[in-house]
C-alpha positions as a Python dict, from the first residue, in 0.01 Angstrom:
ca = {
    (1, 'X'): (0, 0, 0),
    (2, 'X'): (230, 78, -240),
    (3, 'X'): (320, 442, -406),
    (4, 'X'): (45, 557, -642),
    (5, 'X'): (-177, 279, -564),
    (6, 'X'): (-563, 371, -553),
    (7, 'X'): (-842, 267, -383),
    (8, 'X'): (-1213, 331, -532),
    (9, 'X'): (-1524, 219, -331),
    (10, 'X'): (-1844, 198, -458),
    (11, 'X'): (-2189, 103, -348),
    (12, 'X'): (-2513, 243, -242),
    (13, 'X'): (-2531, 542, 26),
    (14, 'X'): (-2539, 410, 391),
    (15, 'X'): (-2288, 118, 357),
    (16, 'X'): (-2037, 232, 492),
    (17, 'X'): (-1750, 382, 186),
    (18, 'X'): (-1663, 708, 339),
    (19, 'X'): (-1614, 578, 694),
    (20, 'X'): (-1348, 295, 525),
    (21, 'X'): (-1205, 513, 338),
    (22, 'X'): (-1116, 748, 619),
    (23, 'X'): (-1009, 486, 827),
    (24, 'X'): (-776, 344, 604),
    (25, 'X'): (-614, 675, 499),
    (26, 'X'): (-558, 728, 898),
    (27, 'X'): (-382, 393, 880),
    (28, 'X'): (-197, 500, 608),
    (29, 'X'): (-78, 815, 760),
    (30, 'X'): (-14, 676, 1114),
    (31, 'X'): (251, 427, 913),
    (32, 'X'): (424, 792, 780),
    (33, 'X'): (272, 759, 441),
    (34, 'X'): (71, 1036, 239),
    (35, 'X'): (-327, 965, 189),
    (36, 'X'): (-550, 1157, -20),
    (37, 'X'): (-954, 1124, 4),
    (38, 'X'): (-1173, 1237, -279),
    (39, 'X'): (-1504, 1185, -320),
    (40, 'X'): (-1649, 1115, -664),
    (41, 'X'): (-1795, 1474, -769),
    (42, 'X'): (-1480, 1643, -665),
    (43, 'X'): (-1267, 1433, -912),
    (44, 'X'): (-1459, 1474, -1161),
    (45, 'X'): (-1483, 1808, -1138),
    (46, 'X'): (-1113, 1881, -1130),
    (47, 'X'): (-1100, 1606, -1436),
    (48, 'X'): (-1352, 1843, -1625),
    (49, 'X'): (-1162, 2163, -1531),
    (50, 'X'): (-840, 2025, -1677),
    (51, 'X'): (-1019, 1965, -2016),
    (52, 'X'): (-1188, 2293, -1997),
    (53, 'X'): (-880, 2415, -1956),
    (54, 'X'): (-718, 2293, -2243),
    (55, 'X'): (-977, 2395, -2456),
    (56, 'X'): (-931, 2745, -2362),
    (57, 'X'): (-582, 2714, -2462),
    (58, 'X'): (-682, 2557, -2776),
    (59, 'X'): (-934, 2830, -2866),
    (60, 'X'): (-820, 3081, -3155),
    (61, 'X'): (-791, 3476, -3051),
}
């Protein structure tokens, strides 16, 4: 894979996502390359903290 290049799965629970996922970020790393894995709710999250973020450093004192 190249640098910065992402991978998203998606499909119904039980297929299989998480266990590919994992297995090609193990790949990854076993070739001396950095992996992150993220599921859905946690990115989303951490998308929604950086805009409430902002807007607290928006909001007028």
């Amino acid at each position: 894979m190249l640098h910065g290049t992402s991978l998203i799965f998606c499909g119904t629970i039980g297929t299989g996502k998480t266990h590919l996922a994992v297995a090609i970020a193990h790949e990854v790393m076993a070739r001396g390359r950095q992996a992150v894995f993220v599921k859905t709710m946690r990115a989303i999250d951490a998308v929604k903290e950086t805009y409430a973020r902002a807007a607290r450093k928006r909001k007028p004192r």
